[in-house]
C-alpha positions in Angstrom: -127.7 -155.9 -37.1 -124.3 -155.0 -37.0 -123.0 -153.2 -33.7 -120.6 -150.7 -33.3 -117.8 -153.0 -32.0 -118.4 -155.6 -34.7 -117.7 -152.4 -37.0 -114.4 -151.3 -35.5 -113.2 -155.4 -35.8 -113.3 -155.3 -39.4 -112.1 -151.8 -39.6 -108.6 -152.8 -38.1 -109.0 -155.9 -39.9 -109.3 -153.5 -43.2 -106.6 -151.6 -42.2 -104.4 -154.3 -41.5 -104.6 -156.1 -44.6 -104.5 -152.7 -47.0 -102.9 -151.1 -45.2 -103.4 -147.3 -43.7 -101.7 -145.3 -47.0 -104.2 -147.7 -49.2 -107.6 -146.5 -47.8 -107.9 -143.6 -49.4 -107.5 -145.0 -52.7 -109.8 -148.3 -52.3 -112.1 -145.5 -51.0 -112.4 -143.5 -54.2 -112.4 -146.9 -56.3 -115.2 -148.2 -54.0 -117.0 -144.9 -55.1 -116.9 -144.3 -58.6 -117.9 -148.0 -58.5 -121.1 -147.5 -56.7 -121.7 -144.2 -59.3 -120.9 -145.9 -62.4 -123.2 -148.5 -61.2 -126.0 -146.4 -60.3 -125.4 -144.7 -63.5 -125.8 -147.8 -65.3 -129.0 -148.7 -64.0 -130.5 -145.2 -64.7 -129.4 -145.7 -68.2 -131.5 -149.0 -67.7 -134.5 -147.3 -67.2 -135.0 -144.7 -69.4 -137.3 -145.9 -72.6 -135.6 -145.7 -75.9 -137.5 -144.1 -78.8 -140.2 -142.0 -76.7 -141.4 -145.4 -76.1 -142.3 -146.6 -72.2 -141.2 -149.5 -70.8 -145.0 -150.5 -70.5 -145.3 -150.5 -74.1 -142.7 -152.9 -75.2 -143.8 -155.4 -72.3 -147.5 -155.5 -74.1 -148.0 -154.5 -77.4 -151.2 -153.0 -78.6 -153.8 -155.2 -79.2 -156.9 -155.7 -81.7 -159.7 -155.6 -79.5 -162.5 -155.9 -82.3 -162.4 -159.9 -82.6 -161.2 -160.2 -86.1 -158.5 -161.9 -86.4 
């Protein structure tokens, strides 16, 4: 697990590289990121056509033995 100190460290080391007057903009890029992401992977999930992902994993099956 990652301490407090550890988390300052790369802090300055963020800041130092970026720069103070660029934070503020990686941070809203960082964040629409993780939302378009997220939005992505709801979009993932939701069954097309009223059907659930259950049902296009295993199709119905004839059960009487003819086949």
């Amino acid at each position: 697990m990652i301490g407090p100190t550890e988390l300052i460290i790369i802090l300055i080391i963020i800041i130092v590289v970026f720069g103070a007057s660029k934070l503020p903009q990686l941070g809203d890029a960082l964040g629409r990121s993780i939302r378009n992401f997220k939005s992505a992977m709801n979009e993932g999930q939701k069954p097309e056509g009223g059907e659930t992902p259950e049902n296009k994993k295993n199709p119905p099956t004839d059960k009487s033995g003819e086949a």
